[in-house]
C-alpha beads as a LAMMPS data file, in Angstrom:
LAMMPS data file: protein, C-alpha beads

84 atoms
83 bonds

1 atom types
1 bond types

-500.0 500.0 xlo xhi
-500.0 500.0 ylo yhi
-500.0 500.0 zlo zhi

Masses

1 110.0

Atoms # bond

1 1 1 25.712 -33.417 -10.990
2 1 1 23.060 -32.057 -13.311
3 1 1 21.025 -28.967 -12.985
4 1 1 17.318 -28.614 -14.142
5 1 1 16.633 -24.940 -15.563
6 1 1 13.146 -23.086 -16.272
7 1 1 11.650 -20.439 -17.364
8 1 1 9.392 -19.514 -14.517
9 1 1 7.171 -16.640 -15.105
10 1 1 6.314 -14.054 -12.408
11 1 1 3.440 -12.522 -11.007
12 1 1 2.659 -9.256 -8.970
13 1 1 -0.100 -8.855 -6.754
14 1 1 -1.144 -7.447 -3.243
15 1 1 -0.291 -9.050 -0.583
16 1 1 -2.996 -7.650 1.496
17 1 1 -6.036 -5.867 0.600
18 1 1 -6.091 -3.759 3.539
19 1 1 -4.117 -0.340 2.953
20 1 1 -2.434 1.678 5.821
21 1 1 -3.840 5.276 5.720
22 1 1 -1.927 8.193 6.913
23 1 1 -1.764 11.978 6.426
24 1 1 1.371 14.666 6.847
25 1 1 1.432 18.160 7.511
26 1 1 2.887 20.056 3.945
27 1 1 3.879 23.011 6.769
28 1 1 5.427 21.125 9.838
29 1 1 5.751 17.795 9.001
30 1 1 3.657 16.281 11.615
31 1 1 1.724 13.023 10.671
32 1 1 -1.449 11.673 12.006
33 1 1 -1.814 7.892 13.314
34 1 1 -1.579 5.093 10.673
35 1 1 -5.000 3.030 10.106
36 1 1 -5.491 0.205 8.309
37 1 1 -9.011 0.215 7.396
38 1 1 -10.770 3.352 5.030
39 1 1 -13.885 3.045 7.835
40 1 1 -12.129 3.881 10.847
41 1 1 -13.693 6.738 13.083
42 1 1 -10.762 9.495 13.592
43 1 1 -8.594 8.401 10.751
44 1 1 -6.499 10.556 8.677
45 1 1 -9.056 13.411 7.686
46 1 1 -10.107 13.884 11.207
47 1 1 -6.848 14.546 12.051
48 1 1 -6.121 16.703 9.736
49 1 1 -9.119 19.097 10.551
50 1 1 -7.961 18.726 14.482
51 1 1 -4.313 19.701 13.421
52 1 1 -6.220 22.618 11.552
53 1 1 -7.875 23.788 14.510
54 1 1 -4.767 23.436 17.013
55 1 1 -2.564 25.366 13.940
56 1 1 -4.640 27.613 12.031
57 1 1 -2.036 28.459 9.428
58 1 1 -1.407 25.064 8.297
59 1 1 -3.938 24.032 6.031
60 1 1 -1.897 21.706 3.654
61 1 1 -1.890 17.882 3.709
62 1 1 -0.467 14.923 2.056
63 1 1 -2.431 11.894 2.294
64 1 1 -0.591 8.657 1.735
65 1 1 -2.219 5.259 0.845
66 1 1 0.559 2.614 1.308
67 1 1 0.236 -1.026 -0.344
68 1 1 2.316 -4.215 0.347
69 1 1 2.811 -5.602 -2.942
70 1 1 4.289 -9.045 -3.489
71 1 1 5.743 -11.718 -5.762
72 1 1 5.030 -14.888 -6.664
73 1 1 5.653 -17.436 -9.643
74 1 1 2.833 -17.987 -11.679
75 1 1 1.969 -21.462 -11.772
76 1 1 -0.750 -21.363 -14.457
77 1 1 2.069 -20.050 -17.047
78 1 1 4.625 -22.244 -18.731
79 1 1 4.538 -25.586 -17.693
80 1 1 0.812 -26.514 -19.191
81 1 1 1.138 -29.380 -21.651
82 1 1 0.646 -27.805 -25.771
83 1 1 -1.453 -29.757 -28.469
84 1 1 1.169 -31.641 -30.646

Bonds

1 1 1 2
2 1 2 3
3 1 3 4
4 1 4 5
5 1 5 6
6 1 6 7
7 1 7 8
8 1 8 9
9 1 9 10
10 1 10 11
11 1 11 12
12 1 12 13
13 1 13 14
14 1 14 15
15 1 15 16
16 1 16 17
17 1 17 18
18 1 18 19
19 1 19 20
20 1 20 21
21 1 21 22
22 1 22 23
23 1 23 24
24 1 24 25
25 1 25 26
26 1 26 27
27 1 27 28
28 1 28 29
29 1 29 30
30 1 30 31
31 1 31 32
32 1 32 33
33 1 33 34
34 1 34 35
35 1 35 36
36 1 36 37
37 1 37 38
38 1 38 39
39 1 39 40
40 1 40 41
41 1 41 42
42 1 42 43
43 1 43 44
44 1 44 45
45 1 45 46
46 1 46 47
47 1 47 48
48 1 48 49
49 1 49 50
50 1 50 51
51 1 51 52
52 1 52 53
53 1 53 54
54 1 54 55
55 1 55 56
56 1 56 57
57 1 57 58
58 1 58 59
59 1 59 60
60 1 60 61
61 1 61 62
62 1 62 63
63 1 63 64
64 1 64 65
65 1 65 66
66 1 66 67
67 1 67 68
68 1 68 69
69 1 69 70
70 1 70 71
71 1 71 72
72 1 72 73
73 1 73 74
74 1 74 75
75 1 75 76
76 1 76 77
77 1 77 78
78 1 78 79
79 1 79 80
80 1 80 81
81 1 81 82
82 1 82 83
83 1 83 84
């Protein structure tokens, strides 16, 4: 039995360019919907003003922007022919 080995070289892209949106309370915890587009109409920010107005002492946010990264071999690295 014989084996064949490479070198393969990696790549790491996205493997979507649509990121999920979402925003958590810093005082209770609570977080608003995920979305998956920037343009949505009541994403994160407008949920954060409407917990605001429903909580008036919690005025803190985090806002998370979540990526799906993923790997693939790079096929245009390491097995081109070189110039003798």
């Amino acid at each position: 039995m014989r084996a064949l080995l490479r070198h393969v070289v990696w790549r790491l892209g996205l493997a979507s360019p649509v990121a999920d949106l979402y925003a958590e309370c810093v005082v209770c915890g609570e977080r608003s919907p995920v979305v998956h587009d920037q343009d949505v109409e009541g994403g994160p920010e407008d949920w954060c003003m409407a917990h605001s107005g429903g909580h008036p002492s919690h005025r803190a946010f985090r806002a998370f922007v979540v990526s799906a990264w993923r790997t693939e071999p790079d096929d245009t690295v390491g097995d081109a022919p070189t110039a003798s």
